[in-house]
Structures are given as C-alpha cells and as structure tokens.
C-alpha positions as CSV (number, residue, x, y, z in Angstrom):
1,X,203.5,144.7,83.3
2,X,202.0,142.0,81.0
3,X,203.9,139.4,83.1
4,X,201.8,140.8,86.3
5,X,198.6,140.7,84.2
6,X,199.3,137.0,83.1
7,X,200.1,136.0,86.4
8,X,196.9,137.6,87.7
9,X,194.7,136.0,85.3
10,X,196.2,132.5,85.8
11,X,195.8,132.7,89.5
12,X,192.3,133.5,88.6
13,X,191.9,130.5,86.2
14,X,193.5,128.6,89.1
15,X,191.1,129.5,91.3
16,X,188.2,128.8,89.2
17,X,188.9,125.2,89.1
18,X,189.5,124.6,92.4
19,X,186.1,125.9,93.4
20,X,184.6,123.9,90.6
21,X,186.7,120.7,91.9
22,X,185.9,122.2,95.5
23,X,182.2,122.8,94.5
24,X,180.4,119.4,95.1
25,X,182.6,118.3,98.2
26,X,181.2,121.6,99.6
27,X,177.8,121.1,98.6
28,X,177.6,117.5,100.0
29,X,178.8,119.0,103.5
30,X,176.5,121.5,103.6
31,X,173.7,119.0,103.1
32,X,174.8,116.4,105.3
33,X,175.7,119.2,107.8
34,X,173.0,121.6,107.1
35,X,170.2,120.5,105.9
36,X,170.5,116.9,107.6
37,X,168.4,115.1,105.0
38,X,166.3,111.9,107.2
39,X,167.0,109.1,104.5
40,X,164.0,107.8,105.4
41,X,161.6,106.3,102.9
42,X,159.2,104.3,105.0
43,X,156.0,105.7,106.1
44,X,155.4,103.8,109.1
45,X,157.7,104.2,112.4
46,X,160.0,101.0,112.5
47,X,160.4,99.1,115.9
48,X,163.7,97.3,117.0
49,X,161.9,94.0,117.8
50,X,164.6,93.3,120.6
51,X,162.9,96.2,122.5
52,X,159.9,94.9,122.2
53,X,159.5,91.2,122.2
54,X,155.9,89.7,122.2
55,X,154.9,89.0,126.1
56,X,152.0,86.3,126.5
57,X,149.1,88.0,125.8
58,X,146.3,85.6,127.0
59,X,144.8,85.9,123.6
60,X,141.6,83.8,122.7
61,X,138.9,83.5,120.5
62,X,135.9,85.0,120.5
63,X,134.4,81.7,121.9
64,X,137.1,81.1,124.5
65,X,139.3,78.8,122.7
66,X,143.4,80.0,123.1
67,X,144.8,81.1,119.9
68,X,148.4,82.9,120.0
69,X,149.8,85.0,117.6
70,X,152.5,82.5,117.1
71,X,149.6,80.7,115.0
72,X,150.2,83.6,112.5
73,X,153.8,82.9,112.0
74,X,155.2,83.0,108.6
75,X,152.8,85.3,107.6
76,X,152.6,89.4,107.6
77,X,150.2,90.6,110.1
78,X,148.4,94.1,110.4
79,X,147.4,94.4,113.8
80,X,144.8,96.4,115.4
81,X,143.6,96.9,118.9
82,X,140.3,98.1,120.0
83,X,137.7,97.2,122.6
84,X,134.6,95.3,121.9
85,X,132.7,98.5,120.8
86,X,133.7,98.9,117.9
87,X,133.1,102.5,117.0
88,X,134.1,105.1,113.7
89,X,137.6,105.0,114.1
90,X,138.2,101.5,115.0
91,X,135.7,100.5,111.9
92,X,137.7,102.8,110.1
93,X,141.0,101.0,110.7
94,X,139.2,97.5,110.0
95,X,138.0,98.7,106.4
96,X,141.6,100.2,105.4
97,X,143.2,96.7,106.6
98,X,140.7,94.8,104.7
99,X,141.5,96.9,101.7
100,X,145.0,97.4,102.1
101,X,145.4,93.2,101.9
102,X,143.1,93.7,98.9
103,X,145.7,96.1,97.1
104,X,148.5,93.3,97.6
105,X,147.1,91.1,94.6
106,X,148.9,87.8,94.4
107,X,150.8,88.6,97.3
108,X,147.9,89.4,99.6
109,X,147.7,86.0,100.8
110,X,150.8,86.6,102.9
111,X,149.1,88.8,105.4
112,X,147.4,88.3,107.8
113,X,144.6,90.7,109.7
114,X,144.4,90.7,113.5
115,X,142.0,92.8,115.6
116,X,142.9,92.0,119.4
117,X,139.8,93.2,122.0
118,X,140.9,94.4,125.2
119,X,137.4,93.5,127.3
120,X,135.0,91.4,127.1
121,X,131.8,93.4,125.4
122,X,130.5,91.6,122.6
123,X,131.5,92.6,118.6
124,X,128.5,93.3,116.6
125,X,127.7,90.1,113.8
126,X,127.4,92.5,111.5
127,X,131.8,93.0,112.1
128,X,132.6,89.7,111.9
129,X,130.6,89.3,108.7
130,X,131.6,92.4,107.1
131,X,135.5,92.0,108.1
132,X,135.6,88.5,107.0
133,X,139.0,87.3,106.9
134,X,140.3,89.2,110.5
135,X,140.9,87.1,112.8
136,X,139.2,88.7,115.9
137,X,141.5,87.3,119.3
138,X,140.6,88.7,123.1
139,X,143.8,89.5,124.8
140,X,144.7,91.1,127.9
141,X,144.9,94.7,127.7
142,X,147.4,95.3,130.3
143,X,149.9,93.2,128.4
144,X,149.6,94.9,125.5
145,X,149.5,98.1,127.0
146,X,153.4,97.3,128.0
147,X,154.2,95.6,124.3
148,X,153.2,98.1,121.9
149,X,154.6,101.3,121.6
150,X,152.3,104.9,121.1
151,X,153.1,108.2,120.0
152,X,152.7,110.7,122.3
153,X,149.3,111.3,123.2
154,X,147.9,108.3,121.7
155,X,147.1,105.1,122.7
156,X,147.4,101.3,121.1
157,X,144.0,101.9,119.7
158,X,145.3,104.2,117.7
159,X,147.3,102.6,115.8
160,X,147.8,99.9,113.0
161,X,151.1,97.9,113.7
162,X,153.0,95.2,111.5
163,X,154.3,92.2,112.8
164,X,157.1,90.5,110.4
165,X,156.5,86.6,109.5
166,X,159.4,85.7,112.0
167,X,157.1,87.2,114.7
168,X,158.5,90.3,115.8
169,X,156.7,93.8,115.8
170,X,158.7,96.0,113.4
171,X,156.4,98.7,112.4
172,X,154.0,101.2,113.7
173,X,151.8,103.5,111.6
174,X,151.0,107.1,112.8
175,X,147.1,107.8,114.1
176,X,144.7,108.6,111.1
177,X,147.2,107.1,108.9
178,X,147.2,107.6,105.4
179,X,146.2,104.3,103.3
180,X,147.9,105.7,100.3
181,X,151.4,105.7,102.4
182,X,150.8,102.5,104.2
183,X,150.2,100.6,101.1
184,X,153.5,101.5,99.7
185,X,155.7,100.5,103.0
186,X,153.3,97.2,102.4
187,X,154.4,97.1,98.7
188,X,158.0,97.5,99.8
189,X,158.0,95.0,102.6
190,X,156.6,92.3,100.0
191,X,159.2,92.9,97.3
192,X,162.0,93.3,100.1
193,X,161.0,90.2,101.9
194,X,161.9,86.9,101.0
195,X,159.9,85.0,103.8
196,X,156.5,85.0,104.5
C-alpha cells in the first residue's frame, strides 16, 4: 500500500518535470505555429530591387536640361511623384521629406529629396523656394507608372519611396504615412548602412 502511494507520487513528480522541461518547447510551437508572429520591424514595405530595376525615365529639369537619378548615386533618396499641381497631399508629402532629412542631424546630408512631375504644368515659385533642397526632375509618367510599385487602390502619387545609395528602390511607405514611423526605418537605414 505505501509502495503504490510512493510510486504514484513519483510518477507525479516525474511528470511535473517533464512538462516543465516540455513547457517552453511547447510554447515556442504554439507561437511560431499559432500565433505566426511577422518579425517585421520596418515600417515601410521593402522592395526586392531585382524586381524592380530603374527603367529610363526621361527625367529633366525643370528647365529642360537631362538629369538622371544616377546623379543621386551614393546618396539616400526619398522620392516622391506628383504632377505639376501641387496640391494638400502632395505639399504634404514635400514638408514631411524636408523635415524627415531635418531629423537625420549629422547624417542628414546623406539623403537626398526627389519630387519627379509626371506633366508638364508649371510648379508654383513659391514650392521651389519653400522646398529648397528637392531636387524637382520631369520624368515620364508612363515609365514610372511600370517601375514603382502601389498598394492596392493607390497610385505612385501616393506614396513616398526610398531608393538605396547603390541605386535600387528598396522601400515603399504606405499612403498617409506616419512621419513618426518613417523616421525610425530612416534612423535604422543610417546606423545599418555603411555606404552612402
């Protein structure tokens, strides 16, 4: 009788310590397996620049003189795309771009701002002058139409995208992107990088 109550309580003693050696095998399965955490830390959507290499895009300067993005290599570059009438939204995305460089501090000088226009309407002075700094290219908008990729439901426009210093487009942020997230994939990209 005391030997079956002795081996009953051993089995249970055995037991417990399985399931405690058992315990965080199981609970890293049901994680993986149930809950399926992303691993994702970035804000922005990253691109695989193989799928989409940068096409000639016919891009010039305001006064007709060809620039190409190539000009920007080495450098970081937040890239918009708008048309010529620049409205609320577009304005928007030029003011967070300006600032977002801003937040960089010493390392600010390694990006770049690019607003590409997709017609030919004139951008207001007032822009240029208060967006000092962007460097404002015409480029064909059926060319970057097939380049740059959109959510659903969106278009170029509204997006900001980030080109790496090498030249390929590796990021894409989300429309009415928050400033707050951007600028810590930005932060991240600077202390990851070691070019550019």
């Amino acid at each position: 009788m005391e030997d079956n109550k002795q081996q009953r309580t051993g089995r249970w003693k055995l037991f417990a310590v399985i399931a405690i050696c058992a315990a965080p095998m199981i609970a890293s399965y049901l994680t993986y397996f149930v809950i399926k955490p992303e691993g994702r830390t970035n804000y922005g959507s990253l691109l695989d620049p193989r799928t989409y290499p940068m096409p000639a895009l016919g891009t010039t300067t305001l006064d007709g003189k060809a620039v190409v993005l190539d000009d920007y290599k080495g450098k970081w570059i937040m890239l918009q795309v708008n048309d010529g009438d620049c409205q609320e939204p577009c304005q928007t995305k030029l003011y967070e771009m300006r600032q977002l460089r801003l937040t960089q501090g010493k390392d600010k000088d390694r990006i770049e701002r690019v607003w590409l226009v997709t017609d030919n309407q004139p951008v207001e002075t007032r822009l240029i002058r208060e967006y000092d700094g962007t460097h404002i290219l015409r480029a064909n908008p059926n060319a970057l139409k097939a380049w740059l990729p959109v959510d659903n439901g969106t278009t170029p426009a509204d997006h900001i995208y980030m080109i790496d210093p090498l030249g390929n487009l590796m990021m894409r942020f989300p429309k009415d992107a928050d400033p707050n997230k951007i600028k810590k994939d930005l932060n991240k990209l600077m202390k990851a990088s070691r070019i550019g």
